[in-house]
Structures are given as structure tokens and as C-alpha cells.
N, C-alpha and C positions, 0 to 999 in steps of 0.2 A: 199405438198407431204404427205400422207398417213404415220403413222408411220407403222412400221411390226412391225410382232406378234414376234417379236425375239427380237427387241427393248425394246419392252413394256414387254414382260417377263426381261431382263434385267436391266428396271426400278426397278419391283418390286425384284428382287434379291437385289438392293444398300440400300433397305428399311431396315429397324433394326423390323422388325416383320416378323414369322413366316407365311409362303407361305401354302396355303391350298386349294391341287388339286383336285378336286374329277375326277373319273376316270371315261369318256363317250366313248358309243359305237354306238349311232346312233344319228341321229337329236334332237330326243326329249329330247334325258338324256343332249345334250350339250346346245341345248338351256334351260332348265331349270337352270342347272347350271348358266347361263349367267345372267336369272331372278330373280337368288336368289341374287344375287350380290354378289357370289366368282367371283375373282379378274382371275383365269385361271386355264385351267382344262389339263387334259392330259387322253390320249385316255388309255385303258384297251389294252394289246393286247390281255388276256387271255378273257375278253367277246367278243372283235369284233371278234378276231377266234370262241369263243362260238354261237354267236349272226349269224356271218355273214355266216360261214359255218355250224354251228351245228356240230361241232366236237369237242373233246376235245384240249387243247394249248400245244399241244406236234408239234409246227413245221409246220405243213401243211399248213399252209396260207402262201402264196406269198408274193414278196414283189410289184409285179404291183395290188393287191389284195387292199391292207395293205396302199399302196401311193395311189390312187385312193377312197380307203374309206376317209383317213386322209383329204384328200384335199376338200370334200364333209363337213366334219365336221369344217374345218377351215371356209371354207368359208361362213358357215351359223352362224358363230358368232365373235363379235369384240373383246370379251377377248380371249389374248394367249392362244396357243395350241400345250401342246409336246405331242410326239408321241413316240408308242414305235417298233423301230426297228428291234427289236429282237437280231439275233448274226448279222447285217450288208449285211446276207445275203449272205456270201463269205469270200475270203479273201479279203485283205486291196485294191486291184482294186476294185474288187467289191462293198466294202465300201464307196470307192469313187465318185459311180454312184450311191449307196444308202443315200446318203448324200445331194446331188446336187436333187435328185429326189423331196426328202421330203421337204428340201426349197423351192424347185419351184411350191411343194402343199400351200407353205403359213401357215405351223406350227412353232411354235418358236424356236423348237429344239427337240433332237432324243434321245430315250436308245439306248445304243448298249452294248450290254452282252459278258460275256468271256465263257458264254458254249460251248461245243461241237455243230455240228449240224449236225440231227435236236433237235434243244431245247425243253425244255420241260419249262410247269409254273414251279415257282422258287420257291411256296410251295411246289411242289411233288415232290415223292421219287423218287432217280434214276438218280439225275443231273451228268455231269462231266462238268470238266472247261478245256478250252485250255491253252496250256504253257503262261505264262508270257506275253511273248517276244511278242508271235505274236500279245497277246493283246493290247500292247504298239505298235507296227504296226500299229493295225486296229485306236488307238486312234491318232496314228498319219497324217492317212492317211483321217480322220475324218477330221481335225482341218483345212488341208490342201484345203480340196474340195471342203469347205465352201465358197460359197461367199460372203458373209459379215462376220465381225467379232461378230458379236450380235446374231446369229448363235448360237445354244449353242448343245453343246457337253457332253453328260450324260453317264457317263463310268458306267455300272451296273457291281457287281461282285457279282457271286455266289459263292464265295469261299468259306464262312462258313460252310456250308454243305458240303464238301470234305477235307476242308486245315484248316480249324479250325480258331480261331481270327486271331493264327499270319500269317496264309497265307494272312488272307484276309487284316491286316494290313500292311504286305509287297507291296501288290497289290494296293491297296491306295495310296501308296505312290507311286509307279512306273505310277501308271495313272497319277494322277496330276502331275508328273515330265512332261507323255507323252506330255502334253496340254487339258486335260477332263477340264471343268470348274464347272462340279458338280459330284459327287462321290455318288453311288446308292449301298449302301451293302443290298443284298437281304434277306430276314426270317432272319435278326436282332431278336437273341434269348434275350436279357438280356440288359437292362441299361446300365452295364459296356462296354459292347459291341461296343454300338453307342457309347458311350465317346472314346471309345481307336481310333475308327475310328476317329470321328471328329478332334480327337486330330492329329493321323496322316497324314489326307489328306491336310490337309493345304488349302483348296476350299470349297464352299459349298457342303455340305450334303442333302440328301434326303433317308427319312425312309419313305418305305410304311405300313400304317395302315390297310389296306383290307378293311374291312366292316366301320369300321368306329367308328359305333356305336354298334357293335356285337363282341365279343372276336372270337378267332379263334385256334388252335392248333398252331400253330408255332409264329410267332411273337406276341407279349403281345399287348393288348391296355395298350397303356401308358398317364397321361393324357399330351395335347396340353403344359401348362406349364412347364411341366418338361421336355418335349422335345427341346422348346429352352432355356432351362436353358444349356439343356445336348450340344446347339450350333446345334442343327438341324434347315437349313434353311429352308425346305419345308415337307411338309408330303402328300406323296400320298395315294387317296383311291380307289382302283380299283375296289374294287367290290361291294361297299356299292349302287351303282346306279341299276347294275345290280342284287346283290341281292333282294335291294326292289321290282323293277317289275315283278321280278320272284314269290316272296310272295305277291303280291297285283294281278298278272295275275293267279296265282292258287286260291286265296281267290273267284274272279271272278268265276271261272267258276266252282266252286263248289258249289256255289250260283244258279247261273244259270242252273247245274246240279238238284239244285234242284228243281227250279222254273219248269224244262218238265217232273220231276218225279212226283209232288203236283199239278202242274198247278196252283197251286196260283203266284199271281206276287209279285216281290220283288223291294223297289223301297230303294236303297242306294245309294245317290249320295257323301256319305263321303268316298265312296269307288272305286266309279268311275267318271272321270273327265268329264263336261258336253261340249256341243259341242262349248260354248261361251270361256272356257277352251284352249281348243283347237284351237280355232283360231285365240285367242289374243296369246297363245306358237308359234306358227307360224307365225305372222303378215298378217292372212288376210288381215286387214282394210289395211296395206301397198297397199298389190298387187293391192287391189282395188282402190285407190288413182291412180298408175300409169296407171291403167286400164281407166282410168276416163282421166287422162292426155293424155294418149298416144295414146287411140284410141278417143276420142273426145266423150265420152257416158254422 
């Protein structure tokens, strides 16, 4: 029997080493990730709403949108893959069939946020959070939906930006009472921050890094070692994939911009990947194997 990518995310949470997600929005950024040899990645929702609608991550992506992409991106790679669900999509019925959905895409497990909705990215200005209570609802009605227990349940809270550390310490606490089995406090301003959380959630932790390898306005690059000193079990980077192709597809074509302005040619393949690139990121020689097999060529 096939292990799931819920298991295998599960594996790696019992490891005594820091979990390093980078954050994919279409085929190529997930199968690279896969090629690098990180261990599991998790989907951006703030680039596949970027990516897949071209609109800003204020809400408007679906959740038949959002299960349909995820499921496309699972199943083009063997390392686990969470996903992010945004507020659940509803109330806690609702959660329930947003739960049951995204398992049956074959991801290892979901965000589900205590915003208002429609939510907005959780660096920008302008967030609210729902009461407590119903968040403890929806984490409950998470846990319950679930068909396996290896399922994993990622309680995000955006408290800090409205209720301050200790709101967002109370809330910690109320998720992991709910049954969350990992704790997401979002734009984490300060070190003491993440300690007072890890200290209170009593489950693992997950701090997102954004770019990665680029500072940002709201949450600090921190380095990787001081992060699991501070007991963070994973760290996501959402946008460090999406950043890069966004500055390596402008660099492109302002090259090429000027290649029909000079008409001279420009030949930089340290900048673009060549077609041999590209079909070993894909698995040509696979398709072609069964091709060979399957149709007798």
C-alpha cells in the first residue's frame, strides 16, 4: 500500500529537525522543489490566487478553484503537500466538506485561519479575526471530518495584528485544547513572540519566512538555527518561489526587449533554462518509456 502524503508529512513532524517548506503555485515551482531534495512543500495561497487568477489574495479564489489546483500539484509529486485553505470557506459544516475535499486531492494537510471573510494575505493591512469560539468550532469540526487521523490540521491565527501577543497567546491555547495539531501565528513581529507562542501552544509550530532569502516589512528573517532553538518545528516560504520567477521572467524580457530594439542577439542560458531543463523537470524520458511500453513503438 502507497504511504499518503499525510503520513509521510507526519514522519517528518516525529524527526527532532526543523521542517523546511517552500511554498508552490504551479507544476514547475513543485516539482523543482521535489528536485532539490526538500523533504515537503506547501502551496502559497497568496501566489496560486496571484498566479492563477491574477488578482490580488484578498478572498476571491474558490474553494472548487483552490481543491482542484491543490490536487493537480499533489499529484505531480511524491513529497507531501499542505495546502492552504484559507478561512474553511464557511462555517464549521462548511469546513467539513472543505476538509474531506482537500484529503481526497491527496495533500497532507490544510491552513484554516480565524479571519473574517473575505480574507485578505495576512501581511496586509486591514485584517479582522472571528470570535474565539467559532474558531474552536471550525478547528473542531476539522479534526472530525478528517478521514484518517495523519490528516493534519494547521490552526493559522491572525491575531497579532488586531489582539496583540496576548490575544494571540490565548488563542494558541484554545486551538490546541480544540485538536489543531500544528499552530500558524501569522507576521510573527519579534523572537519573543514565537517563544511565548511555542511556549503556549503545547503542539507544533509553524513560522512563515516569505521570501526566504529576502527581508521583508513585517516578519524579520530570522536565522534557521535560532528558529529551532526558539522550538519552531517548520518554517514556511511562500513567496520566495514566486518571487524568484517574477525577477528572473522580468529580467527575461527586458533582455529580449532589447534584443527587437538592437536587433543584436543575446545568448544567456545562465538565465534561461534550456529545453533539456525542462524535460528532465517534467519527466519526459518517463512518458516516453510508457509510450514505448504501452503502445508497442
Amino acid at each position: 500500500m502507497t504511504t499518503s502524503a499525510a503520513t509521510k508529512f507526519r514522519a517528518l513532524l516525529a524527526r527532532d529537525e526543523l521542517i523546511v517548506a517552500p511554498g508552490v503555485f504551479d507544476g514547475y515551482s513543485a516539482r523543482l522543489v521535489e528536485m532539490a531534495g526538500y523533504k515537503t512543500a506547501a502551496t502559497s495561497g497568496a501566489a496560486v490566487s496571484n498566479s492563477l487568477l491574477g488578482i490580488p489574495d484578498i478572498g476571491v479564489m474558490g474553494l472548487r478553484e483552490n481543491v482542484d489546483h491543490c490536487r493537480n500539484l499533489a499529484r505531480s509529486i511524491a513529497i507531501p503537500l499542505t495546502a492552504d485553505a484559507d478561512t474553511g470557506y464557511g462555517n464549521p459544516v462548511n469546513v467539513w466538506h472543505t476538509v474531506q475535499q482537500f484529503e481526497d486531492a491527496g495533500v497532507a494537510g490544510i491552513n484554516i485561519e480565524d479571519q473574517v471573510s473575505p480574507k485578505r494575505c495576512g501581511h496586509m493591512p486591514g485584517k479582522q479575526v472571528v470570535d474565539d469560539a467559532e474558531m474552536v468550532r471550525k478547528i473542531e469540526a476539522a479534526c472530525m471530518a478528517r478521514r484518517h487521523d495523519d490528516f493534519v490540521i494547521i490552526a493559522r491565527t491572525d491575531a497579532l495584528a488586531i489582539e496583540g501577543i496576548e490575544g494571540a497567546v490565548r488563542r494558541a491555547r484554545l486551538y490546541a485544547a480544540a485538536g489543531a495539531d500544528m499552530l500558524f501565528p501569522e507576521a510573527v513581529r519579534t523572537e519573543d513572540e514565537i517563544a511565548r507562542i511555542v511556549d503556549a501552544a503545547g503542539i507544533p509550530v509553524t513560522i512563515n519566512m516569505g521570501f526566504g532569502i529576502r527581508s521583508r516589512p513585517t516578519t524579520p528573517l530570522i536565522p534557521l538555527p535560532r528558529l529551532k532553538a526558539l522550538g519552531v518545528r517548520r518554517i514556511s516560504l511562500p513567496r520566495m518561489l514566486s518571487g524568484a520567477a517574477i525577477r528572473g521572467m522580468k529580467t527575461a524580457l527586458a533582455l529580449m526587449q532589447q534584443v527587437i530594439e538592437t536587433g543584436e542577439s543575446i545568448d544567456r542560458p545562465d538565465l534561461v533554462a534550456g529545453i533539456d531543463e525542462i524535460t528532465e523537470l517534467m519527466d519526459y524520458g518517463g512518458m516516453r518509456e510508457r509510450e514505448t511500453q504501452l503502445l508497442k513503438l
